[in-house]
C-alpha positions, 0 to 999 in steps of 0.5 A, spaced: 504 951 101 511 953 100 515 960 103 519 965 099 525 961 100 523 955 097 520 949 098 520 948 106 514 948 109 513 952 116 507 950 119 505 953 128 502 948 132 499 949 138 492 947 143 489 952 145 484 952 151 476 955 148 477 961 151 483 963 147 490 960 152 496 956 150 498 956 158 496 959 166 503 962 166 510 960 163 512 954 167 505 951 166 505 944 163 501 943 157 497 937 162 490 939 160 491 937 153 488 931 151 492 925 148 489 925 141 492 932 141 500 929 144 499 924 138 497 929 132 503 933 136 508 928 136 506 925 130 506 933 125 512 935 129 516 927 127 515 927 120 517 934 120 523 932 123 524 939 127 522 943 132 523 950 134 521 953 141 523 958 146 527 957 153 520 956 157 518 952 152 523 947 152 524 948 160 517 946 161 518 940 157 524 939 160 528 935 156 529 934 147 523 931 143 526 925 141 526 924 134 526 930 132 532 937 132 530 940 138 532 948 135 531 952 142 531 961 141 535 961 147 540 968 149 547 968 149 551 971 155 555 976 156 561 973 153 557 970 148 556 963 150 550 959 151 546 959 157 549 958 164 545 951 164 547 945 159 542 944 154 544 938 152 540 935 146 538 941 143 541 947 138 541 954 141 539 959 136 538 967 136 538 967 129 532 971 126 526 967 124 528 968 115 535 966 116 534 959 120 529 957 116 534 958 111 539 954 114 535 949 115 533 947 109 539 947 106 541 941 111 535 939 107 529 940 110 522 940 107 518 941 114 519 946 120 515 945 126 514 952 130 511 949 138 511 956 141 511 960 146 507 966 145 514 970 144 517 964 139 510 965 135 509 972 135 516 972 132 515 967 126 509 970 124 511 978 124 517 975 120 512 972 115 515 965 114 509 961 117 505 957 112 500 953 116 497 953 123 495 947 126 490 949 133 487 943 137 482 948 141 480 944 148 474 944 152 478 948 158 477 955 159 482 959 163 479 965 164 486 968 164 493 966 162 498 966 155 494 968 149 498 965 143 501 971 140 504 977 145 502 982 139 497 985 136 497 981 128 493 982 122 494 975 118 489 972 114 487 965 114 484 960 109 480 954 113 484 947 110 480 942 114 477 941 121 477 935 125 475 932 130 480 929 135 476 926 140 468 927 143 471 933 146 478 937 142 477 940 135 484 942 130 483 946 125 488 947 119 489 953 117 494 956 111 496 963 112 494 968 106 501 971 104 
């Protein structure tokens, strides 16, 4: 499925726990994910060749996905440099969502690989550039934390296939109804 601007696609990645929750709060590590949900991540996110993530995303990585262009949405400072810390390895962006993924796949580029936050999320969605989404629903429940969206949306789905990742972890494909 392509977006209006050409033949990218952009695809949102994410695992979420049974009650709806990406993590407890923003420093949470994504530990209670299952291995089968790290390598379908590494391998989607490998073949796109990109990835793009808020500052708490990356910080609670904690240093650039290998193999893949780390973009990070992260704010200037007042005189218009990066952030005080030196984020090495990574591309420091603000651009909003339908002029990045121009630029990007102008460098040639067939995929685009949104890995969240919530904010980052929320953002490729309402700016309507989102083409898949690949959600690994985990048996953890939180009972509270960071939901996958920091707004309300009105996005329509269409199932594309469902599979099991192990006897536990579930993802689901969906494509985004434009």
């Amino acid at each position: 499925m392509k977006n209006e601007k050409g033949n990218m696609t952009t695809f949102l990645i994410a695992a979420i726990t049974a009650d709806g929750f990406i993590a407890r709060h923003s420093r949470h590590l994504a530990d209670w994910t299952s291995k089968e949900d790290k390598q379908f991540f590494t391998q989607k996110t490998k073949e796109a060749g990109v990835v793009i993530m808020g500052l708490n995303t990356f910080r609670t990585i904690g240093r650039p996905l290998g193999g893949r262009h780390n973009i990070v949405y992260a704010p200037a400072s007042p005189a218009g440099r990066p952030p005080e810390e030196k984020l090495q390895g990574v591309e420091i962006t603000q651009e909003n969502p339908k002029d990045l993924l121009a630029r990007l796949e102008q460098k040639g580029y067939k995929q685009a690989a949104i890995c969240g936050g919530a904010t980052i999320y929320t953002m490729f969605m309402e700016a309507g550039v989102v083409d898949k989404l690949y959600l690994t629903v985990e048996p953890v429940l939180f009972g509270a934390g960071i939901g996958l969206f920091t707004k309300e949306l009105d996005v329509r789905l269409t199932l594309q296939s469902v599979q099991k990742l192990n006897e536990q972890s579930t993802l689901f494909e969906y494509n985004i109804m434009k």
